[in-house]
C-alpha positions, 0 to 999 in steps of 0.5 A: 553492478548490471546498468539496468538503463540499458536492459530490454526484452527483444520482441518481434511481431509474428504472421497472427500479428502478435508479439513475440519476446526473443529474450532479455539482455542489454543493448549497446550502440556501435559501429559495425564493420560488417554492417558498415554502419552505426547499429543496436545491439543487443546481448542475452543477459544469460549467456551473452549470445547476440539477440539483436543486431541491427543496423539504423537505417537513415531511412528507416521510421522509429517510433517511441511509444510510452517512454520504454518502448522503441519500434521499427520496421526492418522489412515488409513482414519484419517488425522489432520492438526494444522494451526498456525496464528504465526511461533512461535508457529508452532516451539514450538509445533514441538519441543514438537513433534521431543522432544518426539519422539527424532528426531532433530526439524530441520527437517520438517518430522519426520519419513522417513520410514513407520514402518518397522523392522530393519532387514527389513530396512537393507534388503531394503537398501542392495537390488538392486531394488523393484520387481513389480509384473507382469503387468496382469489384475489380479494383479492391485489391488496388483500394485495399494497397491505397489504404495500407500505403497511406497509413504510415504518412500522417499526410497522406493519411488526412488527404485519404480520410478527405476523399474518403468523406467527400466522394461519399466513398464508404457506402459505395464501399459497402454496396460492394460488401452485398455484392460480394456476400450475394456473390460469395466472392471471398477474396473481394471479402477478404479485400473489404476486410482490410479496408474498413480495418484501414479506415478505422485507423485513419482515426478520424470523427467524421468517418466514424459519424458516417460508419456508425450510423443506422444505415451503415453500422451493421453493414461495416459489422459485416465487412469484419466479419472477413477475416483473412486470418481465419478459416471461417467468418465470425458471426457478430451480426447475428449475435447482435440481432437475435442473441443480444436484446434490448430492454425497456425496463421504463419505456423511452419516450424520446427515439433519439436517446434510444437510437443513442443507446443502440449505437453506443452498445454496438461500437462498443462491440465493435471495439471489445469483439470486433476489431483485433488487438492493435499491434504496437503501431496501431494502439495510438491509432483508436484514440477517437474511437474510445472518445466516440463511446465515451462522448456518446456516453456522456450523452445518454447520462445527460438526456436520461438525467433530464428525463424527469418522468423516466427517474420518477417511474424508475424509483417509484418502481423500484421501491413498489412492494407490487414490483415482481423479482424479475422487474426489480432485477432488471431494474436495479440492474439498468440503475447499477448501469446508469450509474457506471456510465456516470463515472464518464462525466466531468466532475461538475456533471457527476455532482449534478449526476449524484445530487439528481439521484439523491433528490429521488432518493436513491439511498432509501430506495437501495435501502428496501433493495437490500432487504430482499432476498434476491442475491443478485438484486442485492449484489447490484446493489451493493455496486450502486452503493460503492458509487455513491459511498465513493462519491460523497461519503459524507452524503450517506452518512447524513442519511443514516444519521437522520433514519436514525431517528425514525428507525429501529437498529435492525433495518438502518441502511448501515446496519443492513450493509453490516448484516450483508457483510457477516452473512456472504455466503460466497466461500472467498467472502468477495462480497464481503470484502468490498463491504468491510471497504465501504464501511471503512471509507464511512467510519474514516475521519479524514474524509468527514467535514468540520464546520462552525456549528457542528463535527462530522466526526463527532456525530456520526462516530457516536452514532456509529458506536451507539447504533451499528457497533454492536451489529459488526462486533456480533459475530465476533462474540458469537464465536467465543464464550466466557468460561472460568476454567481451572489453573491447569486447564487453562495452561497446564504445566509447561512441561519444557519450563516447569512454570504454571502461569497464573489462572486467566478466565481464558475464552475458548471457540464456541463454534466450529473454527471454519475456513470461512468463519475465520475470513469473516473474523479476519475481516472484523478484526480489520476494520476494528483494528483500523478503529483503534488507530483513528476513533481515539476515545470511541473506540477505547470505550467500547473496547473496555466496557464490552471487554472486547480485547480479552474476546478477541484474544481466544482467536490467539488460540486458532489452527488459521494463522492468519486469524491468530495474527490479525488478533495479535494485530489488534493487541500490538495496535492498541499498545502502541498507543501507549495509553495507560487506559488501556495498560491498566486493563490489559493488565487487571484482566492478565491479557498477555496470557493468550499471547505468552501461550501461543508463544510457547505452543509455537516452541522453536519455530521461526515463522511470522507467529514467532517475530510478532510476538517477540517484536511486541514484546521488543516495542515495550522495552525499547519505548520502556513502558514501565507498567507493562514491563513490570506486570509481564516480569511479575507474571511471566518471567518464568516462562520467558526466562530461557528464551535466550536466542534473541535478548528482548525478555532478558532485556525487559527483566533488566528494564524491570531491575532498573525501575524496581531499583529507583522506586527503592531509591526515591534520593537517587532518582531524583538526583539522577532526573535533576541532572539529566534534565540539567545535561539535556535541557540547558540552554546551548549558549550557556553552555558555551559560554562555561566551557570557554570560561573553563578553558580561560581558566589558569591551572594555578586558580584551582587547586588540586583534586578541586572538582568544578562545581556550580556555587548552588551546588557546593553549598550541598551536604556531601554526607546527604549526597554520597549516602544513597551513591554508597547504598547504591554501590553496596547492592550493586556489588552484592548482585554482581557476585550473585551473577557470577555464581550464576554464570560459574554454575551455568558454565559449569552445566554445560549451558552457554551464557546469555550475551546480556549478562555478560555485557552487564558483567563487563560494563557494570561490575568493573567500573563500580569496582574501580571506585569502591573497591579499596582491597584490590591485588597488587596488579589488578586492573583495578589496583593504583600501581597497575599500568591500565589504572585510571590513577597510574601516571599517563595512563587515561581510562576510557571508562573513567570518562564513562563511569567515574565516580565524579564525572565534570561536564559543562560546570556539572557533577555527574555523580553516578552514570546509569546504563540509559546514558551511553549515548552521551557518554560516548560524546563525553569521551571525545570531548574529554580526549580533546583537553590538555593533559593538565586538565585531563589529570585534574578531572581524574583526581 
């Protein structure tokens, strides 16, 4: 198999500094005689062409970047980057890597220094500062070298961003930017192009206060405008002066908040437009940058939150009938912001943040909000509403709880959200979908609160099902109706069957089955679905009183087969609960008919329809749902009989059999539980005990044919116990025969044999025989002289330890084996095989 630790994309960084992927292969590490070194290769997994060959060089700076990514540079305009598809093969190469060049593999660059002399390097550490040349037009290509040689070296870095911020050396910088704009001189533009650039990653707070103060920031905006890579400057400045525009939705009393804002928006631009992607070496390199925006952030959140003043106008505002469209939008708008910039706060702060805006009673206020008829306006917020349902769910739900009681259904918070979910009118639902997961973060009982007094889940489900759950279920029975049609309307005749299933008051579609229709019900389906997994009782009762299961059903019906699946979804989960409530009304109402339908109109097609349906059908029977499995053989045994490509229907009808058999033999199932509760739930210390007093026993202190049985039960009347075993048997053979005329006629047909009724043939028919038949042919498998008999000598039939007629096991009788016990059986067998002979040869007696 491919050792995927070693597979890795080769990439290079080409002249418009983005990378480019040469190819996937594996790499290795060797010695290369041509290269007279140790070097990383690496071969193409398509062809095994040789992608990379790479000799490492002692000198030369790795560096590892997100635990898969290891760069370097080979030459002045030649950078390699390996992408590993696993972290442990991006460890092994750099071992390889710090081994030969001695460095410890715990670090993630290699060489910290550029290739200096040692006398050079004790000469930088003992010097006091770099020395910049003098600021003049003259000298920026010579500034601009100094910038780009001192980024690789942190050390030589730091002494830069000093002299940098000593000698006040960046305004002079940009006194030369007017010069050389006034002067059109764009090569000494290009130069302060990569300067500024420069200084940006030296990534440094003190450069960064002095860059994006008032005075300097549209200047530095300015310098990288420049780019040498393009043929024609940008135009950020202008954009930011006559195209951006800043709004006082509520005028700012306080300058310092305001001159926070302007310089929050335009480093952020600055960071977004401005600066170019960063290479792989650069993307660690404007760490202090995102800190900058994001402190200055934290910032603007914390003054505007002390600001009672500005809240108070801002929801008074927002909530005044007076307020025009245009005002109410920008507002909203502003608070939609305000509260996305909250997401910066540490925990602590964002309580205090949400805790503030309850207090002015933002819920209320989104409530008047989402009434209007702006979509914009109701769209922002329904943004502020997700920060809030994500934030404290418990804190929405204690509001609409307690409007409630003040309110009518229609203009309840909740419900208004419901309303806005059913009527989005975007043709991909988008909106809709990020309600429909609002609402089920509010209706999840795992995020409500449980005190002494009072549960969270208890109240706000029952408020939720007596005040909103009607409005979520209204498009559903808006789109179906109840009608009563006649027999052959509501199936007909299957003509490939020749079955006429029973009538079913079958639901049709009411209205025209629309793409967007059928997303919105997929929608309501979902969030129902999720509350019959978690709202238990609530949800059964709604189900049962509005009748709901029999409504989603029709959607069985639809051309979508997403819609049709999300309500077979829905019917699978509430069987798996296995609650009998529910079974009693599936089955009083026939609601397996839309799905043996649908079933049937899939005909012999393999798709998604196809498995669900039969994986439903396979859940009953394996988890033996009696009540279920009669009512689907009772009513549609017949249209299901001849699907023989998988045996879940056949199956069932055996489930069926079994259960019929055991009702008509009260005795005998009895029976049957006493000893399977006695094989199944004796103690297991009891049980050693009985079978080391059964292996102690003398062969002389039993007589022959003697079965080991417990005192209790020898005291039985064996008349009373044999006489349902005999009945048992006589109707078993009588069935045995009917299947075999049936297999004699199906083969005879031409028609292959269902795999169940051969097993059952093999595996039942044969053992009974063995036992009860007495007139077998000289010869037979069953007959005494036989070789295979169980009664011929040294001869031990495996399905004697399976099906004998008395079986003994741990001082028990096992009077009849059923199908259910393979099992245990199997273990029977080797625990039989494990006995001396002589013991062997009684239990067979």
């Amino acid at each position: 198999m491919t050792d995927t630790r070693r597979r890795v994309k080769v990439y290079t960084l080409n002249e418009d500094r983005q990378w480019d992927d040469r190819g996937t292969g594996h790499v290795t590490s060797g010695y290369v005689e041509r290269l007279k070194g140790m070097s990383l290769l690496v071969r193409a997994e398509s062809d095994g062409s040789l992608l990379l060959e790479s000799k490492i060089n002692p000198n030369t700076a790795y560096q590892k970047q997100q635990d898969t990514l290891i760069v370097w540079s080979e030459a002045e305009n030649y950078d390699l980057a390996l992408s590993f598809q696993e972290k442990a093969g991006c460890d092994e190469i750099w071992e390889k890597i710090c081994q030969v060049q001695g460095k410890d593999p715990s670090v993630d660059i290699t060489q910290d220094l550029v290739d200096e002399s040692e006398e050079e390097r004790f000469d930088d550490m003992s010097s006091p500062g770099l020395e910049l040349p003098s600021c003049e037009l003259s000298r920026l290509e010579e500034i601009a070298e100094l910038v780009a040689s001192s980024l690789p070296s942190p050390l030589r870095r730091e002494k830069l961003a000093l002299a940098l911020e000593n000698e006040g050396y960046i305004k002079k910088l940009l006194e030369l930017f007017h010069v050389c704009e006034d002067l059109e001189n764009i090569e000494g533009l290009h130069h302060l192009y990569e300067i500024i650039k420069g200084i940006f990653l030296l990534n440094r707070t003190a450069l960064f206060e002095v860059m994006f103060s008032e005075e300097c920031i549209m200047d530095v905006i300015g310098c990288l405008e420049y780019d040498p890579s393009l043929s024609q400057p940008r135009k950020h400045r202008e954009f930011l002066t006559k195209t951006a525009k800043f709004k006082e939705v509520i005028p700012i009393s306080d300058p310092e908040l305001k001159q926070k804002i302007h310089q929050t928006y335009r480093v952020q631009y600055i960071q977004d437009m401005v600066l170019p992607t960063p290479s792989v070496f650069e993307e660690n390199m404007l760490s202090t940058l995102h800190s900058f925006i994001f402190f200055n952030k934290v910032e603007i959140v914390g003054m505007l939150q002390e600001d009672e003043k500005f809240l108070t106008d801002l929801f008074a505002q927002l909530t005044d009938e007076a307020t025009d469209e245009e005002k109410r939008q920008e507002l909203v708008n502003f608070l939609k912001e305000f509260c996305a910039f909250s997401q910066t706060l540490q925990p602590q702060n964002r309580d205090a943040f949400f805790k503030t805006l309850s207090s002015m009673g933002i819920l209320p206020a989104l409530e008047v909000i989402l009434g209007m008829d702006d979509a914009q306006v109701r769209s922002a917020a329904t943004d502020i509403f997700s920060y809030l349902v994500e934030y404290n769910p418990s804190m929405v739900r204690e509001f609409v709880m307690q409007e409630a009681q003040q309110n009518d259904d229609d203009i309840l918070l909740i419900n208004l959200i419901i309303e806005h979910m059913i009527c989005d009118t975007d043709p991909e639902l988008g909106g809709a979908v990020q309600l429909m997961g609002l609402l089920r973060t509010l209706v999840d009982p795992e995020n409500m609160l449980a005190t002494a007094n009072k549960t969270e889940k208890t109240e706000f489900l029952g408020f939720f099902y007596k005040h909103c759950m009607h409005v979520l279920t209204a498009p559903l029975l808006a789109n179906t109706t109840e009608e009563k049609p006649s027999k052959e309307e509501v199936l007909g005749s299957d003509q490939r069957n020749n079955v006429t299933i029973k009538n079913f008051p079958l639901l049709h579609l009411f209205v025209l089955d629309d793409f967007q229709t059928a997303q919105l019900l997929a929608l309501v389906l979902e969030l129902l679905t999720f509350c019959v997994e978690h709202h238990t009782y609530h949800i059964k009762n709604y189900i049962i009183n509005k009748d709901i299961l029999r409504r989603v059903l029709v959607l069985m019906a639809s051309k979508h087969a997403f819609l049709a699946l999300c309500a077979l979804r829905f019917k699978r989960k509430i069987i798996g609960l296995k609650d009998e409530f529910y079974n009693r009304y599936i089955m009083k109402s026939f609601l397996f008919e839309p799905v043996v339908k649908a079933f049937l109109n899939n005909g012999s097609r393999y798709n998604l329809m196809n498995s669900a349906i039969i994986e439903m059908f396979e859940f009953i029977r394996v988890e033996d749902i009696k009540s279920l499995t009669a009512h689907v053989i009772e009513n549609y045994w017949k249209a299901l009989e001849d699907v023989d490509y998988v045996q879940t229907f056949k199956g069932l009808k055996l489930r069926f059999e079994q259960q019929r058999e055991r009702q008509d033999n009260p005795k005998l199932d009895s029976m049957r539980s006493i000893l399977r509760n006695h094989r199944y739930r004796r103690d297991a210390r009891t049980l050693e005990d009985e079978e080391e007093m059964w292996f102690n026993t003398d062969d002389e202190d039993m007589e022959d044919g003697e079965a080991v049985v417990p005192p209790s039960d020898k005291t039985k009347n064996d008349e009373d116990i044999m006489e349902p075993i005999s009945k048992f048997m006589e109707r078993k053979k009588l069935k045995e025969s009917e299947e075999k005329e049936v297999l004699l006629k199906t083969n005879l047909s031409g028609r292959q044999s269902p795999s169940f009724k051969l097993s059952l043939s093999s595996g039942t028919k044969t053992n009974l025989t063995s036992q009860s038949s007495t007139t077998n042919l000289p010869g037979s498998p069953g007959s005494p002289g036989s070789p295979g008999s169980p009664g011929s000598p040294g001869s031990v039939s495996k399905s004697t330890s399976q099906t004998a007629a008395i079986t003994t096991k741990g001082g028990l009788v096992g009077l009849v084996d059923y199908p259910d016990d393979d099992e245990e059986d199997d273990e029977d067998e080797d625990k039989e095989e494990t006995l001396p002979l002589s013991k062997k040869a009684k239990l067979e007696s």
